[in-house]
MDAnalysis code that builds the backbone (N, CA, C; Angstrom):
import MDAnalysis as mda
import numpy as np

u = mda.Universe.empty(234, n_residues=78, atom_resindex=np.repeat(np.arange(78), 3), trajectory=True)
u.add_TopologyAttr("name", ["N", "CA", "C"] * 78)
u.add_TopologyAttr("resid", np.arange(1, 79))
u.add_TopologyAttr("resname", ["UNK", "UNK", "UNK", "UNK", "UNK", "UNK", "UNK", "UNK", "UNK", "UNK", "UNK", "UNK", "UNK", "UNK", "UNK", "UNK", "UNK", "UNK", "UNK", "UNK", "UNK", "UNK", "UNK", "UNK", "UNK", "UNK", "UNK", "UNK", "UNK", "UNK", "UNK", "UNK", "UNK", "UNK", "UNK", "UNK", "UNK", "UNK", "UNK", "UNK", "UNK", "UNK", "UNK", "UNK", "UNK", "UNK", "UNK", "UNK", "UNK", "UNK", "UNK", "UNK", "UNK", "UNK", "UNK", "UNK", "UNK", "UNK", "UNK", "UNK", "UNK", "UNK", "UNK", "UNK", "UNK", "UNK", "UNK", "UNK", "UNK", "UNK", "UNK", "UNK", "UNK", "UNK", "UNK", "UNK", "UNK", "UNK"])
u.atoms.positions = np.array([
    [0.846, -1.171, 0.000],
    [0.000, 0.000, 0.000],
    [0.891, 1.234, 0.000],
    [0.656, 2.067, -0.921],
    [0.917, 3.161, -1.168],
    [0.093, 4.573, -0.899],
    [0.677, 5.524, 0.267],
    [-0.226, 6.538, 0.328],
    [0.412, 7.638, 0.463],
    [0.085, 8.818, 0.362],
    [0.502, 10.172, -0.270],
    [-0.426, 10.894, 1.637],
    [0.942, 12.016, 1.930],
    [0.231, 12.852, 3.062],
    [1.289, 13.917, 3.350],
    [0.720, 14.593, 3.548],
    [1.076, 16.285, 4.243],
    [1.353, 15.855, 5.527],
    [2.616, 16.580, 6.628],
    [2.638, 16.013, 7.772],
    [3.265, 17.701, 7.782],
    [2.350, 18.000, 8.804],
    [2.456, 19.146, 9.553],
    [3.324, 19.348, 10.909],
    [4.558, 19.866, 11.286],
    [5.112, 19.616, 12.475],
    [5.581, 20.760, 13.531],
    [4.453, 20.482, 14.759],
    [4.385, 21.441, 15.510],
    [5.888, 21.979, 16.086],
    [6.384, 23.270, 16.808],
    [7.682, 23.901, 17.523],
    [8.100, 22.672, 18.067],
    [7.782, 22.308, 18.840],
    [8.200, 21.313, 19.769],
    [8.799, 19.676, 19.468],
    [8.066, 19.439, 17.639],
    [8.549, 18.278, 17.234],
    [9.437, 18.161, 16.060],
    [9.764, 19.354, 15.804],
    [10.686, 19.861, 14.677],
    [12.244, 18.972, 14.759],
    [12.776, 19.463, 16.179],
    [13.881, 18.305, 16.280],
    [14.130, 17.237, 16.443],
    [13.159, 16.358, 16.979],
    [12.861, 15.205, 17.281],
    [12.552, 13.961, 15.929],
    [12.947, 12.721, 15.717],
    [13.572, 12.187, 14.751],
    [12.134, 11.268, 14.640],
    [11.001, 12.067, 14.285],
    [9.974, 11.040, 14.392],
    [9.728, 10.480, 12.984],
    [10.139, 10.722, 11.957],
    [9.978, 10.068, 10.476],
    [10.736, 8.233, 11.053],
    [12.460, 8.830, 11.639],
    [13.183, 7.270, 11.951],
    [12.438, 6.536, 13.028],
    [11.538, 6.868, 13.718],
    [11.205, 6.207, 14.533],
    [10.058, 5.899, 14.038],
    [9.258, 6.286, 13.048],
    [7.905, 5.255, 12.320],
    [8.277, 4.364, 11.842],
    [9.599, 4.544, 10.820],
    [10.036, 3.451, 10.121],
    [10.226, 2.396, 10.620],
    [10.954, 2.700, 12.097],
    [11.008, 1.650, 13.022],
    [9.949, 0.782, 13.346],
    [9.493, 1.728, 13.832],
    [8.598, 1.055, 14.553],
    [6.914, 0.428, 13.572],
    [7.122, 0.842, 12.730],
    [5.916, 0.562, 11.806],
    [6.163, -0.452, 10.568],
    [7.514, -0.578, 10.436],
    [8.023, -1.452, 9.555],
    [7.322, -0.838, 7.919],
    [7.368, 0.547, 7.692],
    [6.935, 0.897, 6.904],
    [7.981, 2.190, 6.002],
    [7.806, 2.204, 4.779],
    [9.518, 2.545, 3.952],
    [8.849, 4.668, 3.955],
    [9.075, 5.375, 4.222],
    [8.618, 6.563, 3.786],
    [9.723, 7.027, 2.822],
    [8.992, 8.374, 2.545],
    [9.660, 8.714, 1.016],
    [9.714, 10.172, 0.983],
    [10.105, 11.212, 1.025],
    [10.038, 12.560, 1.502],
    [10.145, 12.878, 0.050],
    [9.168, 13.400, -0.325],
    [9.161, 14.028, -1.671],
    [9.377, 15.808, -1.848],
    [9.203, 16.804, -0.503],
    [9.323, 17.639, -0.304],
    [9.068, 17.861, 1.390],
    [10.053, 18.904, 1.448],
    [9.683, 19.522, 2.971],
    [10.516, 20.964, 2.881],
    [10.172, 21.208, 4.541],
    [10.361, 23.196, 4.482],
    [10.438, 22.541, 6.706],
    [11.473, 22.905, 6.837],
    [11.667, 23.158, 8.182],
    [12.124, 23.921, 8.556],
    [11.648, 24.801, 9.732],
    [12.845, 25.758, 10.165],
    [13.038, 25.360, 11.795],
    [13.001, 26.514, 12.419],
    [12.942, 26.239, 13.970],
    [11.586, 26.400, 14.573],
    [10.708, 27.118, 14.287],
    [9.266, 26.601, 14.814],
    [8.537, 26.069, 13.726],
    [8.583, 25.293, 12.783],
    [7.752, 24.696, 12.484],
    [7.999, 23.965, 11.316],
    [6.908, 22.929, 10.626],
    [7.638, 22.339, 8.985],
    [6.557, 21.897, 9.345],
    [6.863, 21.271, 7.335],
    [5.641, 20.266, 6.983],
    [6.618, 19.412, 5.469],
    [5.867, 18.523, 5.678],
    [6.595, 17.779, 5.036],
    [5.595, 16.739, 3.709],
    [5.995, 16.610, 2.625],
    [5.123, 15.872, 1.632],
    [5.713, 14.580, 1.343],
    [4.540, 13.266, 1.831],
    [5.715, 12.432, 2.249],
    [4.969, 11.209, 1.850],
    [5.050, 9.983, 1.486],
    [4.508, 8.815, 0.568],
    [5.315, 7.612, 1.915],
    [4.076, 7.053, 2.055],
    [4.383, 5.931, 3.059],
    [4.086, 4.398, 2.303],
    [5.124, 3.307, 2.500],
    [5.167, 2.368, 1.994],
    [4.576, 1.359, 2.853],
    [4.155, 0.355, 2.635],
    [3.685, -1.038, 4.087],
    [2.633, -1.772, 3.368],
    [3.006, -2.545, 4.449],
    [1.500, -3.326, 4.788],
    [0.342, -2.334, 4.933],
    [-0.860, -2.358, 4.635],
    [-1.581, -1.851, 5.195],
    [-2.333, -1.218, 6.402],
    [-1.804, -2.484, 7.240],
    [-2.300, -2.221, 8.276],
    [-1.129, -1.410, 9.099],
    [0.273, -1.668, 8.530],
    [1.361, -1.089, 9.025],
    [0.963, 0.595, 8.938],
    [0.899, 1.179, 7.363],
    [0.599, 2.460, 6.797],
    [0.223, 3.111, 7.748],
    [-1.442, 2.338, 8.271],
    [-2.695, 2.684, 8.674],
    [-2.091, 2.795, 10.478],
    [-1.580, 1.820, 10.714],
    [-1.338, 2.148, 12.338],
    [-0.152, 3.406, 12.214],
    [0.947, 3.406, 11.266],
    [1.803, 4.977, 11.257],
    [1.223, 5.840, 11.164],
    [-0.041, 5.983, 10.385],
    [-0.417, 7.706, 10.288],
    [-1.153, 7.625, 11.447],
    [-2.087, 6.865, 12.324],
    [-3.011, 7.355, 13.776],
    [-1.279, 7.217, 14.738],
    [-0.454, 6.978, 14.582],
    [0.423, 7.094, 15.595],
    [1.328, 8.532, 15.508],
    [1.744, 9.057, 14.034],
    [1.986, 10.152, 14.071],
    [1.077, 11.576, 14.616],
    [-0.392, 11.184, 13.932],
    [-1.265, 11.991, 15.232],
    [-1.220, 12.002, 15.997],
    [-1.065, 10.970, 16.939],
    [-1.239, 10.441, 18.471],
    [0.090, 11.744, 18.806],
    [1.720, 11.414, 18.043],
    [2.642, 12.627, 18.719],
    [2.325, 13.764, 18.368],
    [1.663, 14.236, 17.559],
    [0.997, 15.730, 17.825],
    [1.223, 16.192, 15.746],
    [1.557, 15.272, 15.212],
    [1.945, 15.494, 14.072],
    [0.167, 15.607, 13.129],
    [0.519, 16.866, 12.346],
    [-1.095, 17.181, 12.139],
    [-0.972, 16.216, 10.248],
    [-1.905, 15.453, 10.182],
    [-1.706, 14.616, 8.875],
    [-3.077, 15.041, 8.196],
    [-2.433, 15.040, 6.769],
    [-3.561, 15.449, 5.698],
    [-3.224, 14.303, 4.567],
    [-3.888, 13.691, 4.526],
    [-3.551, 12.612, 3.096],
    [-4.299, 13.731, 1.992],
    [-3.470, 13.473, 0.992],
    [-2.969, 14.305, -0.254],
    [-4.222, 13.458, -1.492],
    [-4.406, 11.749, -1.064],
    [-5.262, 11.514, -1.825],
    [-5.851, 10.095, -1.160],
    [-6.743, 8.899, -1.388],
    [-6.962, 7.818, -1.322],
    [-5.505, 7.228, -1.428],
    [-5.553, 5.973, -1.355],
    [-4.463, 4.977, -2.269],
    [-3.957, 5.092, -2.952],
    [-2.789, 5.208, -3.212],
    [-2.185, 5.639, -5.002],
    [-2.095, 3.976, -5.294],
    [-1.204, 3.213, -4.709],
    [-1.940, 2.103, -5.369],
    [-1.557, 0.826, -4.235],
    [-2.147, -0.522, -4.662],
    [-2.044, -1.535, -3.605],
    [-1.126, -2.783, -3.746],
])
């Protein structure tokens, strides 16, 4: 499963290495197709690889750390 999302990142999570720690922990490949960080804030345009259910538990877990997610579209593909 292939999915496309905007990841919005609040002051506070800007330095913090939370892209390496989904991968980790989600067993899922991301893909940074664009981003813009500074010191209070970024967002990032970013294509997540997995299992499905992997994908699906990374993006409610990046919410869960405060990371604001916008999927860009449905599935690009399966």
């Amino acid at each position: 499963m292939l999915i496309r999302a905007r990841l919005v990142f609040p002051e506070q999570l800007v330095r913090e290495p939370i892209i390496a720690r989904l991968a980790r922990r989600f067993d899922v490949e991301p893909s940074i197709r664009r981003a813009s960080i500074d010191d209070h804030s970024g967002w990032m345009l970013c294509e997540l690889t997995g299992e499905p259910a992997a994908v699906e538990g990374a993006l409610a877990w990046l919410a869960e750390q405060g990371v604001e997610v916008e999927p860009l579209s449905d599935v690009v593909e399966s």
